[in-house]
N, C-alpha and C positions, 0 to 999 in steps of 0.2 A: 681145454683152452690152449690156445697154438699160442709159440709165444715169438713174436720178428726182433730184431735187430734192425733198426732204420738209420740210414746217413741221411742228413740233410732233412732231417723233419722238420729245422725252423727254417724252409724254405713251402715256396709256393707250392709244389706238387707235392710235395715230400709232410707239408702238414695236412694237408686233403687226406692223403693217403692211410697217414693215422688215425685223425677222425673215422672213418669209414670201417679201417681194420676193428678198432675202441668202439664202436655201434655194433660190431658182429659180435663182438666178445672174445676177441683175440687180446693180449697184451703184448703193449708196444713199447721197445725202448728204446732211445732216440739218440744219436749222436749227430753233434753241430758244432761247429767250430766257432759259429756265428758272425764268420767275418762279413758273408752278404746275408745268414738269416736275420731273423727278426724271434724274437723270444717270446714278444705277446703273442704271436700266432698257435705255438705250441698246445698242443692236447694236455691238459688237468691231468688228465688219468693215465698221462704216459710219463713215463721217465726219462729225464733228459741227462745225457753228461755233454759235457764243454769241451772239448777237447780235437785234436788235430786228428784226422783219418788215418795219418801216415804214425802216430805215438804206438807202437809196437806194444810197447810196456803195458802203456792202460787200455788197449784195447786187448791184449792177449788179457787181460786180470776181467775184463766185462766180460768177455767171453766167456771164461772160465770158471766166472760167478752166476753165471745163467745156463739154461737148456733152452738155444734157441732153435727153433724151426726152421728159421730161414732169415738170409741176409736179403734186406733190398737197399741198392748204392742206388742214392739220390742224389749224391751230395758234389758237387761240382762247380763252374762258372759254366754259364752259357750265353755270353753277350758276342754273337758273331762280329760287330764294329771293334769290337774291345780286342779280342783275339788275334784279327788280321794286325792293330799295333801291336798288341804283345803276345805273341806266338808263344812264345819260351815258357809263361805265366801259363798259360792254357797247357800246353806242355806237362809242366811241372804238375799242376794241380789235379788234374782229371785224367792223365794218364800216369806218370809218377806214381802221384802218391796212394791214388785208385791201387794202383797195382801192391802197393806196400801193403796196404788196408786188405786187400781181398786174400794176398799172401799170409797175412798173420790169421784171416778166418779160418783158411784151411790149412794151417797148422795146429791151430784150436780144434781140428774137426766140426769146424761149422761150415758142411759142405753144398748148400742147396743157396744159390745165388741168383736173384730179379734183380738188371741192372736197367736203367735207363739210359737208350740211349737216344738218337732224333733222327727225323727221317734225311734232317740236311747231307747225311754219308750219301742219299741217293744223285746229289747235286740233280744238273736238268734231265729231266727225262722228254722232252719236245710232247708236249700234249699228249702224254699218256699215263693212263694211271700206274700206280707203281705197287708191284708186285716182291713180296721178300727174297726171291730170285732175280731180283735185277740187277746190272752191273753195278757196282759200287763206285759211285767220283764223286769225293767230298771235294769242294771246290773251297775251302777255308779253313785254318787251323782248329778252330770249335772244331768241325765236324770231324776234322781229321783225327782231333785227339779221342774223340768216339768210336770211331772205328779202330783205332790202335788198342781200347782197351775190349773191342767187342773180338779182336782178334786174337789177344791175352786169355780171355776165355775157354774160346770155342781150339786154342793151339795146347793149352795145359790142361781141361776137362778128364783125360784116361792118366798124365803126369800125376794129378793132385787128388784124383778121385773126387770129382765135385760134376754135382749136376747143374744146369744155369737157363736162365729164361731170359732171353733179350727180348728188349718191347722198344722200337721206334716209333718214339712218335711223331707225328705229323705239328698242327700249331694248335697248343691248350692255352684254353680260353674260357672264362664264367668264375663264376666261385661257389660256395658251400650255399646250399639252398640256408642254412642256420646263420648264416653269416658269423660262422665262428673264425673261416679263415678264406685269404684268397689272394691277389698279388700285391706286394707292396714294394716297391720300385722309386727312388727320386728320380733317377734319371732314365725309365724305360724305354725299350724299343719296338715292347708289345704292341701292335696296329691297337688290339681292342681297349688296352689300359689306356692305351695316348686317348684314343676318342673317347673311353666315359672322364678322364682329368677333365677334357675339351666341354663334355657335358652340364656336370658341375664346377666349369667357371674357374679351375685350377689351370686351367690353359688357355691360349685365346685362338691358336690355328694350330691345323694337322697339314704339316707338310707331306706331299706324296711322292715318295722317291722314284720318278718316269713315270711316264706315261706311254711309252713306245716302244713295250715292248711287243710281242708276237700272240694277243691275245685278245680276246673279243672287246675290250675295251680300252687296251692299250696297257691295263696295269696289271700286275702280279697275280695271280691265281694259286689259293693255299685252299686246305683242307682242314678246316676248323671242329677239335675233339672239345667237348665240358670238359674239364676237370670231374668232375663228380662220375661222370662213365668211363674214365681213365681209372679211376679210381676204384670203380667196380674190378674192372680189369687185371688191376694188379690184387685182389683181392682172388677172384677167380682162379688165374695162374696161380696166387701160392698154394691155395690146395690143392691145383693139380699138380705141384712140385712136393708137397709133403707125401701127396698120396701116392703118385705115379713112377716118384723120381726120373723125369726123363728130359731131356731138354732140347729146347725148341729157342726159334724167332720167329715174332710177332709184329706185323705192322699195328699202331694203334690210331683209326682217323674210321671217317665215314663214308668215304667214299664218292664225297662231293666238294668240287672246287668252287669258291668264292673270291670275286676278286677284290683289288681294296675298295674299289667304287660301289660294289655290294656291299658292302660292310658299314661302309659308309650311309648308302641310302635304305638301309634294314634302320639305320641309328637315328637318321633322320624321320623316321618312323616313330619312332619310343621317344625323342624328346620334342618337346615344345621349338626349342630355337634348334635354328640347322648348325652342322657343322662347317664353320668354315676353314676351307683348304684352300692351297697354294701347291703350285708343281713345281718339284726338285729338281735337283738331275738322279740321275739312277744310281744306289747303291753297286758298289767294286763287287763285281763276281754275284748278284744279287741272283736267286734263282726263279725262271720264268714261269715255272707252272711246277705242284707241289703236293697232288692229293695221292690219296691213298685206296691200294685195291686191300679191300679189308675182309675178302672172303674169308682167306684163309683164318682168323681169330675167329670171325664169325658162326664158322660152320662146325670147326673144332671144337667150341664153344654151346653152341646153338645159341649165341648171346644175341640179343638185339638192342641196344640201345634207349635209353629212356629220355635226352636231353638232346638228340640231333638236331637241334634247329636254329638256327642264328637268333631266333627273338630271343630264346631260353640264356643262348650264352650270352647276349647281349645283355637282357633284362638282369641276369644275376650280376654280370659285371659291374653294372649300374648301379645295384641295391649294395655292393661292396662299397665301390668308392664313395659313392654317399653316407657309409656310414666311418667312411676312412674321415672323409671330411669333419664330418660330424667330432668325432672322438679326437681329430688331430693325431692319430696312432703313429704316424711315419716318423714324426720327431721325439718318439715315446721307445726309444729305442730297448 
């Protein structure tokens, strides 16, 4: 039985993630602060503590109480609007105290690190897929505090004796085919969550930030991963990090762009009444095109995907919120 060390499991990727390891027969224990997670989301059969990434003391003592396999840091803010006002917070939070957390693992000897990070460090790449060799221009404090700790990494790895797996991902989206866990947000900026709120009647329009940009339909173009295949993915990589110890970066996406008018009329598709939208003006710094060349995971791997398709992420998105609705969970803190 492998046993992880998870940040951020009462968040959205970060509880998929343990579910999935918890179905393999791994044991997962979980550290959250829960200042943005949510606690009902949490896996039964994992172990939670409460507590701050950066608390030296109780994470050198969790450490030191367990034999783990491997860290995976999940735990972070990631609202790109949020971060261009408060830089310093994003700062502080995701690279800071990241760095504190990952320094006291490998003083503990808990050297095999899976960090997440996003593909936003790649800012625009002008209509072309994007390859883990591309140049790096995070155009926003989020992405920039990502690359700060992905360079933390990849600059102390021979200093601290630790092997590390970076996974960028591109834009996750769906939730748990079990509907145990999946995004819960009062105020998100998720495209897919805004439109299923919109669906089931929690919202009345989706504003569309431009329409003019440089793309076949004038609006943004991303590269939409399931969570549930993300999640395969970081399960994958940990056993090639227990087994191989070697370390690598990994894009995580499909390799196909969608823009938000797709997104849009896939959804209009799956519900009865349409979605109605209104044009914005464009997000500060917004990026114009955003997928992913995902050979390389791919082939390394020989992984193929089981959930590529917009109905799937869409359709699970849907059977979430409706049961978010349902149970009132968002105020069930």
């Amino acid at each position: 039985m492998k046993n992880i060390l998870l940040t951020g499991g009462a968040g959205y990727i970060g509880s998929h993630v343990a579910n999935y390891l918890l179905d393999k027969g791994f044991k997962v224990t979980i550290i959250d602060s829960l200042i943005t997670g949510n606690k009902k989301i949490v896996p039964k059969k994992s172990k939670l503590f409460i507590c701050d990434i950066a608390n030296e003391k109780k994470i050198s003592k969790i450490i030191q109480n367990n034999n783990f396999d491997v860290v995976m840091h999940f735990a972070g803010l990631i609202r790109v609007d949020e971060s261009i006002k408060n830089p310093k917070k994003y700062n502080d939070i995701n690279y800071k105290k990241a760095k504190i957390f990952l320094s006291t693992c490998f003083k503990n000897k808990l050297n095999k690190i899976i960090f997440s990070s996003t593909a936003s460090i790649y800012g625009n790449n002008k209509n072309k897929m994007i390859s883990e060799n591309n140049k790096l221009k995070p155009l926003n404090p989020y992405a920039k505090s990502k690359l700060k700790l992905e360079n933390f990494l990849i600059r102390n790895s021979k200093l601290y004796n630790f092997k590390y797996i970076i996974l960028r991902y591109f834009n996750v989206a769906g939730a748990d085919k079990k509907l145990r866990t999946g995004l819960i947000s009062k105020s998100s900026t998720n495209l897919v969550k805004v439109i299923c709120e919109i669906a089931v009647g929690k919202k009345k329009i989706l504003k569309i930030n431009g329409n003019n940009y440089d793309t076949k339909d004038g609006t943004p173009i991303r590269d939409f991963i399931h969570v549930s295949d993300l999640s395969e993915i970081h399960y994958l990589v940990a056993k090639y990090l227990i087994n191989k110890n070697r370390s690598n970066i990994f894009n995580c996406g499909y390799g196909k762009g969608y823009s938000v008018l797709d997104v849009i009329k896939s959804m209009n598709k799956i519900v009865p009444n349409k979605i109605h939208t209104i044009i914005g003006k464009r997000r500060f710094k917004d990026i114009e095109f955003s997928v992913s060349n995902p050979k390389k995971f791919n082939n390394f791997f020989k992984w193929k995907p089981k959930n590529n398709t917009l109905y799937k992420i869409l359709k699970s998105s849907l059977a979430w919120e409706k049961k978010l609705t349902k149970i009132n969970l968002v105020k069930r803190k």
